[in-house]
N, C-alpha and C positions, 0 to 999 in steps of 0.2 A: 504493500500500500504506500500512496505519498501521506506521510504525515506531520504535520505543523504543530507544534509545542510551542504555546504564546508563555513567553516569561520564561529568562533563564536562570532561576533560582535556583534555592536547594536542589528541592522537587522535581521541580521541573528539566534541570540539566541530568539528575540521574533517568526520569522519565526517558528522556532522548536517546542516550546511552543503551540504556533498554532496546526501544522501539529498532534503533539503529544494527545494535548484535543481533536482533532477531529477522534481520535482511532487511528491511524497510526503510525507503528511501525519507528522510528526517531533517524539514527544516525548524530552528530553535529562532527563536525571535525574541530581540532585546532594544531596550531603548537605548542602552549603553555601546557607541561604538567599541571604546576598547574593549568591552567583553567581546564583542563580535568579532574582533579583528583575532583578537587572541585565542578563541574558538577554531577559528579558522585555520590558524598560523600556526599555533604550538595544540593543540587540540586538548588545551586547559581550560577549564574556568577556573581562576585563582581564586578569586573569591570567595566560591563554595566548597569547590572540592579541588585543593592543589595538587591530591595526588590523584588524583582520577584522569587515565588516557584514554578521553574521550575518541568514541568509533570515528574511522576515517570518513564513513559517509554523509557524518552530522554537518551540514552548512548552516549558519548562523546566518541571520538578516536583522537588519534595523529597520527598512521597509517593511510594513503589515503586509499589503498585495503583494511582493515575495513569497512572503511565507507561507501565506496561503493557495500560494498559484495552486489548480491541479487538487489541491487537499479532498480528500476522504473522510480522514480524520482528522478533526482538533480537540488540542485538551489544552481549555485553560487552565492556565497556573501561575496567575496575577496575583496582586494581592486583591481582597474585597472591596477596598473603596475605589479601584481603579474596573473593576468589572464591568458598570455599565459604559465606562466612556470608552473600553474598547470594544463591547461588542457594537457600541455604536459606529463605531470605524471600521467592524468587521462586515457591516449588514449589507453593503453596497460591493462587496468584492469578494466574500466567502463563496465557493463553489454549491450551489443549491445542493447537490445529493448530500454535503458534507454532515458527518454525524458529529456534534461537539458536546462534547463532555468537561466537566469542571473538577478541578483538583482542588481547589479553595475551600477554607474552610472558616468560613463569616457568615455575616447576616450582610446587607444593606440599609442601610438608617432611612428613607426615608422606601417609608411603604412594610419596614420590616420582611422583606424580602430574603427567600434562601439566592445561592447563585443563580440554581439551574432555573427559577423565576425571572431571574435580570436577565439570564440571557433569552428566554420566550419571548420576555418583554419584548426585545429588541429584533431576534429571530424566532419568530413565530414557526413559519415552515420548517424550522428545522428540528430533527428529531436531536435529542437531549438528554444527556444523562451525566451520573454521578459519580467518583472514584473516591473510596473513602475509607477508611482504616487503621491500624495501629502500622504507620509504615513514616518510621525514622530515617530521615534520608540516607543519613550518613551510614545506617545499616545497609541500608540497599545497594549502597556504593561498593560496600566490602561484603559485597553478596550473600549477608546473612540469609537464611530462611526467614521470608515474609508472605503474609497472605495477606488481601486487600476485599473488596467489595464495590463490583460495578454495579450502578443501579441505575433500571431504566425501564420506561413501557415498553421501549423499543428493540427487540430482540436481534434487529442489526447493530444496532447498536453496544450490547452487552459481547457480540460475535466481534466484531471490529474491536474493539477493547484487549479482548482476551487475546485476539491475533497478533496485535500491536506490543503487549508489554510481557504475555504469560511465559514465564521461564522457568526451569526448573528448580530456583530459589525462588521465584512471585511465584504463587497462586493466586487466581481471582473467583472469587465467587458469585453470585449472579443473584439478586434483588431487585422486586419490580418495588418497593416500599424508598423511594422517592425522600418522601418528606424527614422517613425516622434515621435515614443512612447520612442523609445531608444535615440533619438537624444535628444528630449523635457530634461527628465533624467539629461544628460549630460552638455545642456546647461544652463538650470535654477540654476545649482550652481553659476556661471559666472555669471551671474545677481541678486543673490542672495548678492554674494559680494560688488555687486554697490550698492544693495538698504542697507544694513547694512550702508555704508557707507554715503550715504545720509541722514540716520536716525541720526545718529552720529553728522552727521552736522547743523539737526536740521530747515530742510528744510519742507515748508507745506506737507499738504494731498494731495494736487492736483499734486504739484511735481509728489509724491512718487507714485501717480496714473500712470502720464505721464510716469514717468522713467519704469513704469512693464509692462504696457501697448505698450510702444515703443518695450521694452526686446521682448514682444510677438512678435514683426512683424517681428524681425531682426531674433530671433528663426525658424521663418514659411519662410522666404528667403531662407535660409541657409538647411530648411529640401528639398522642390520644387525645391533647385539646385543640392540636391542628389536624386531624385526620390520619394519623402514621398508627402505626400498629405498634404498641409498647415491646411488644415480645424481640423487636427485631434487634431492641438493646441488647437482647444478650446474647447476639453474634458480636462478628470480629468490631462493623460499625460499631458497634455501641461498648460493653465491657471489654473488647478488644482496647479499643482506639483510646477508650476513659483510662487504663491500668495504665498501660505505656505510657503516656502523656505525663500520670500523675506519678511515676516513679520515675523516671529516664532523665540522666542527666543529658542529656544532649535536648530535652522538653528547652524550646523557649521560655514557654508559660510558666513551666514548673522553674526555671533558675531565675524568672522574676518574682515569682511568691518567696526562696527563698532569700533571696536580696532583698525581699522588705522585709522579711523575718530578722535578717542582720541590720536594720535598723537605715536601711538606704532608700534615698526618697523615690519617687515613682519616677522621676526625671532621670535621674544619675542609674538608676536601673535599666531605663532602655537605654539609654549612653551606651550605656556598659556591653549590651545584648548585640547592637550592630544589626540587629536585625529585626523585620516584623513581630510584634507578640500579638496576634487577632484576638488573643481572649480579652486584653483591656478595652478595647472598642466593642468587642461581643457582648461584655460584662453590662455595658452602660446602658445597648439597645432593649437585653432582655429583658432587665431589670424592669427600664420603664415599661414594656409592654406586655408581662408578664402582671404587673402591679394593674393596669389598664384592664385585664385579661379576668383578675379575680386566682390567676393559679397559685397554689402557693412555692415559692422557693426559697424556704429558708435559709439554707448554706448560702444561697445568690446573696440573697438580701445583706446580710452580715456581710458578706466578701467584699459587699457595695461600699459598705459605710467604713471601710477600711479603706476601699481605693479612692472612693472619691466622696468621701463625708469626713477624712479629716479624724479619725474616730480612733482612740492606742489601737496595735498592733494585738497587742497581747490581752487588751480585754477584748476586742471583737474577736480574737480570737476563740479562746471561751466560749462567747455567745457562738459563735459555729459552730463547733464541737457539741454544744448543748442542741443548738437546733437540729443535728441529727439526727434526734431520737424524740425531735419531737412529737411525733405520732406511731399508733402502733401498727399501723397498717401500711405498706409501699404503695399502691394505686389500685385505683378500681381498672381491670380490664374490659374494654368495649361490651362484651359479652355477662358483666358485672359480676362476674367470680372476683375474686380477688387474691392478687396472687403474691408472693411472697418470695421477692427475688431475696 
């Protein structure tokens, strides 16, 4: 297949690498000339991965209509606040058959929107799907064993996917549940942050058990009051993606919970990171619309008033930790059993 990886990030540069060993002809696309050049020229991205020899067939473009000449497939892997303004420069030159799928793992603030929404928005006709799971770049690079989760209505789509990246270290699994695989994503930054921060603080196993384990159920509320089926949290999306996240040093999210745990401000933390953290911007959108919503998210709320109310560290602390037990029941299932992850 020809395929077009928009963003050449963490993610997104191992994505290519992939696409690329697996025959497939792979343009990577960046706004940054010298990435580009240097893609091209020494088949580096220094940035993300210095030691990674990127495949000979990967060409880098700074032009969008490049990258997408010809494409089949696209996988975005921007960051969330930049989603809609590319797929609005993608809607007039993307190849109609092309199946686009999103790697991103955000909301959008205005309309509280998942990705695979911004890009409908924008590309309508085009079929759309999700990539999502406990899949740490930097493992992927050094070809640990990983599984992920393609999700989509569209069964060319999930076909195309698996053709593109599936290797004998990725497995991809296959999910038409939309809402709960892309939510899952989204949310477990946002409790990625809490558990770094807990860790910071130097609190037991069992805590640290309780605080992800609660994360899961407030996760599976909030997907069953958009339409998603709770249960899907407890594949790789969901208790997959949330564990990783909230233990992995290599977690963005999770080494800015612990940096404020160590007493450093929210500024001088992402200083420090160099890189995107989506759960501080995630944090802020759920919060209010969940609040709006009536759902309850206690761990959120507390995490909120920590990042941005100003609030000690180590008593909203506490209040988190306590808020996860505050009820005895995990969620009601569609079905109104109720189940007890």
């Amino acid at each position: 297949m020809q395929i077009a990886i928009l963003g050449a990030g963490s993610f997104g540069t191992v994505l290519a690498d992939q696409a690329a060993t697996n025959g497939h002809q792979v343009h990577l696309w960046t706004r940054d000339a010298e990435v580009a050049s240097a893609i091209n020229r020494d088949r580096v991205n220094a940035k993300y991965h210095p030691t990674l020899k990127l495949h000979a067939s990967i060409h880098a473009y700074t032009e969008l209509a490049e990258a997408v000449a010809d494409a089949e497939l696209v996988l975005l892997s921007v960051p969330s606040k930049v989603m809609g303004e590319v797929c609005q420069q993608l809607a007039p030159i993307v190849p109609a058959n092309a199946s686009l799928v999103s790697t991103t793992k955000g909301i959008e603030r205005d309309g509280f929107l998942l990705m695979s929404q911004v890009i409908h928005r924008n590309l309508p006709a085009h079929a759309i799907g999700v990539l999502s799971g406990p899949n740490i770049a930097k493992e992927l690079a050094e070809r640990h064993l990983t599984a992920s989760v393609i999700a989509s209505a569209n069964p060319l789509v999930r076909e195309r996917t698996r053709q593109a990246l599936a290797t004998k270290y990725f497995r991809l699994y296959s999910s038409n549940d939309l809402i709960s695989v892309e939510l899952g994503g989204a949310l477990k930054n946002i409790y990625a942050i809490a558990a770094g921060l807990a860790d910071g603080l130097g609190v037991g196993d069992n805590t640290k058990a309780l605080l992800i384990t609660r994360a899961l159920a407030e996760m599976s509320r909030l997907s069953a009051h958009m339409g998603g089926n709770p249960l899907t949290f407890l594949g790789l999306a969901g208790v997959g993606d949330l564990y990783v996240t909230s233990v992995s040093p290599h977690s963005r999210n999770f080494r800015i919970g612990r940096a404020l745990a160590d007493g450093q401000s929210l500024e001088t933390a992402e200083a420090a990171l160099g890189q995107v953290a989506e759960g501080i911007n995630t944090l802020s959108l759920v919060h209010a619309q969940t609040a709006s919503w009536g759902v309850a998210m206690p761990i959120l709320d507390a995490l909120h008033q920590v990042i941005f109310g100003g609030k000690p560290v180590r008593q909203m602390a506490l209040q988190m930790m306590q808020a996860a037990h505050t009820s005895d029941v995990e969620f009601l299932m569609p079905t109104g059993s109720v189940s007890a992850l």
